[in-house]
N, C-alpha and C positions, 0 to 999 in steps of 0.2 A: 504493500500500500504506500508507502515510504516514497519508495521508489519512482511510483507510478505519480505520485503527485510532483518530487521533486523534477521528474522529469519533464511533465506539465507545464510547472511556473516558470522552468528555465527558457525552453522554447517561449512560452508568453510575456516574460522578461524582455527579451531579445524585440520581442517586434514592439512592446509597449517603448523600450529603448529607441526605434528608432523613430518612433511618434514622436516622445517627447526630446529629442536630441534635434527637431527640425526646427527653422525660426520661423517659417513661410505662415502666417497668419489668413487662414482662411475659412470662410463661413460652412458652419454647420449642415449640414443634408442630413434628412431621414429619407426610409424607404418603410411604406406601406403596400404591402403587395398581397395577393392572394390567387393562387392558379387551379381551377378547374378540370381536372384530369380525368381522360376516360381510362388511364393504367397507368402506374406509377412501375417504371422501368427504369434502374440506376445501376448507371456503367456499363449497359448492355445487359442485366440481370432484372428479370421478371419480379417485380415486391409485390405486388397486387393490385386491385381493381380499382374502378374509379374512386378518385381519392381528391379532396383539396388541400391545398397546399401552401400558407401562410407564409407569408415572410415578413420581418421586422428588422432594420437596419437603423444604425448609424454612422456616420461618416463625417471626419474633418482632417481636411489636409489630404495625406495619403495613408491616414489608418481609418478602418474602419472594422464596427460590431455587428455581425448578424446572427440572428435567432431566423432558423428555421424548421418549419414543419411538417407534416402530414400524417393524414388519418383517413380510411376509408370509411368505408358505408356498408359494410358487411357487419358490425359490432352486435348491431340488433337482434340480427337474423342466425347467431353465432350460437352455439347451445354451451359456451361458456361464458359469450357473450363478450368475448372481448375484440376491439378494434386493432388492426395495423393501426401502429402509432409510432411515428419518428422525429428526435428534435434533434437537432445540429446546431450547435452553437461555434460561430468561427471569428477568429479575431485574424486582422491581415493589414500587412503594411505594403504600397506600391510604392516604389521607389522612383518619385519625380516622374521627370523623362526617361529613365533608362530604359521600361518596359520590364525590368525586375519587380515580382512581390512574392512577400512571403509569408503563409499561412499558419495559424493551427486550429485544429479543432475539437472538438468532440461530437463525438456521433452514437446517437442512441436511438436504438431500433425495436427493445426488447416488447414493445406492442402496448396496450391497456391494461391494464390490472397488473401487468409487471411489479411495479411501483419499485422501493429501492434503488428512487433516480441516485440518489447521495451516497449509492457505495461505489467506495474507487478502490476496495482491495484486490490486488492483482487477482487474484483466481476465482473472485466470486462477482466483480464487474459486471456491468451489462453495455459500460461507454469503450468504445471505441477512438481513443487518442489519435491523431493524425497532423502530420505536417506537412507543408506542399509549398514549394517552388515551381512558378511559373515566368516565363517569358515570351513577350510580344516584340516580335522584328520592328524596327524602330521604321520601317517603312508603308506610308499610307498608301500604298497600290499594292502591297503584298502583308497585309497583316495578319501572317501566321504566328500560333500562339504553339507554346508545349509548355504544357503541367508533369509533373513529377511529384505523386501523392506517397508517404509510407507510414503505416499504423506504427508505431512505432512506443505503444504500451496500451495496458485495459484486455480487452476481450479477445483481442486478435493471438491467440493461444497453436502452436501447433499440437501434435499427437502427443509428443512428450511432456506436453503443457508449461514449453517453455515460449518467451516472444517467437512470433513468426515471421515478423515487420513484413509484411503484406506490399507491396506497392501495387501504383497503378499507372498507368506514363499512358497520355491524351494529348494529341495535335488538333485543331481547330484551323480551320478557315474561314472566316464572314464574307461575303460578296452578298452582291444583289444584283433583283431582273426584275426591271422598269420600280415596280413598286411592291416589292417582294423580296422582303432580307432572307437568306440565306447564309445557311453555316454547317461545312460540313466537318466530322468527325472520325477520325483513327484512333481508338484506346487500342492497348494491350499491357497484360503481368507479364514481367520482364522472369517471374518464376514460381514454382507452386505456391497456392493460396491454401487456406482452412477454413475460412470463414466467410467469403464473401457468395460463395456457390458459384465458383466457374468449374469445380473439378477439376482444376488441369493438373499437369504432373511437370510443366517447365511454361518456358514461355509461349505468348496464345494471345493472338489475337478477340479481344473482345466484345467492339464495342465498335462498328461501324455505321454511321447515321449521318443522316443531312437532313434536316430540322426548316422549314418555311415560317415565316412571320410575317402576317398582313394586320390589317384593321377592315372591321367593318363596318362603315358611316350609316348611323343612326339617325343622328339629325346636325345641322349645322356645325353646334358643338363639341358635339362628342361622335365618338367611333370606338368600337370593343374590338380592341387586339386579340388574334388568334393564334393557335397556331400547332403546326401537322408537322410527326417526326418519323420518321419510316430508321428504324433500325434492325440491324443485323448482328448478331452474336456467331460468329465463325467457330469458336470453343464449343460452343454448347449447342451450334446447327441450330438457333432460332433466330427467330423473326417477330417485330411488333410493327404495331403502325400507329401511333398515340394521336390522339386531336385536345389540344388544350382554350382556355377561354383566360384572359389574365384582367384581373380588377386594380385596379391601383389607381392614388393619388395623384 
């Protein structure tokens, strides 16, 4: 437990460090969001059915706090009656202009009725600890991005029930056609997992998708952001096709 927490604060240290190590004096943003899902599919891995899905942010400068959610619509109908339920809490710092940021998280999936969000002892956890480095080509006609994600304490356990630090490495593309963003997607585990359900036994392509975003004009003023993702799981030979609806301020 020791452990697991001191390793927590050290990473969260480091990036509150280079919050407050900046002079750049800049105004506050929040984020209010909330997404409408007909399937909640994360990383190329099937979680369950339609689902909404919260978000709550803060942001100043180049750090920023999000709280994230989701929960389906099966809880009811459940004959234990409990919900998919997932919070993710991530703290992250971008680095100016350079196209550098640097994450951590937690990530908690154990469902409703789980409860014991507050235990962080190593072998009896249900969060998932994670760090991630990401970079954006500093060029506006080619801005490809690569993330580099690895659990790296909490629930991510192998066979021997020792860490297994998990990674996960995703390339990104945004473009657009006329009035239609698009972004397409490459993940893959650079080596075997235990916990995330890809199965694999080395490295494995997992998480291939390209993702549309439009609006649809309702009146003058407003218009409801959409949006369709067609994904392929190569590891696991499946396929989804999501259609989302997003609310926000």
């Amino acid at each position: 437990m020791k452990q697991v927490k001191r390793t927590f604060f050290v990473i969260a240290a480091i990036v509150a460090a280079c919050f407050f190590g900046t002079n750049d004096v800049k105004a506050q943003e929040f984020t209010v969001q909330g997404d409408l899902v007909s399937s909640y599919v994360w990383r190329g891995v099937y979680q369950t059915g339609a689902s909404f899905q919260p978000t709550l942010g803060f942001g100043i400068g180049g750090f920023s706090l999000t709280a994230w959610g989701s929960t389906d619509f099966d809880g009811y109908k459940s004959t234990e009656g409990q919900a998919n339920k997932e919070i993710d809490l991530t703290a992250a710092y971008a680095f100016g202009e350079s196209g550098l940021s640097l994450s951590v998280a937690s990530l908690w999936w154990a469902g409703q009725g789980a409860r014991q969000y507050f235990n962080f002892k190593s072998h009896e956890t249900a969060h998932f600890f994670e760090a991630g480095l990401a970079y954006t080509l500093p060029c506006e006609k080619f801005p490809l991005s690569i993330a580099w994600y690895t659990m790296f304490a909490g629930a991510d356990k192998n066979e021997e029930g020792a860490q297994n630090y998990s990674s996960y490495c995703e390339v990104n593309y945004p473009f657009s056609v006329k009035s239609v963003g698009l972004n397409a997607t490459v993940g893959f585990v650079p080596y075997e997992t235990y916990t995330v359900g890809y199965g694999n036994s080395g490295f494995a392509f997992t998480n291939v998708a390209l993702k549309a975003t439009t609006a649809i004009r309702i009146t003058d003023s407003f218009s409801l952001p959409i949006f369709a993702q067609a994904i392929w799981n190569p590891c696991l030979e499946d396929t989804h096709l999501v259609f989302g609806i997003t609310l926000k301020s």
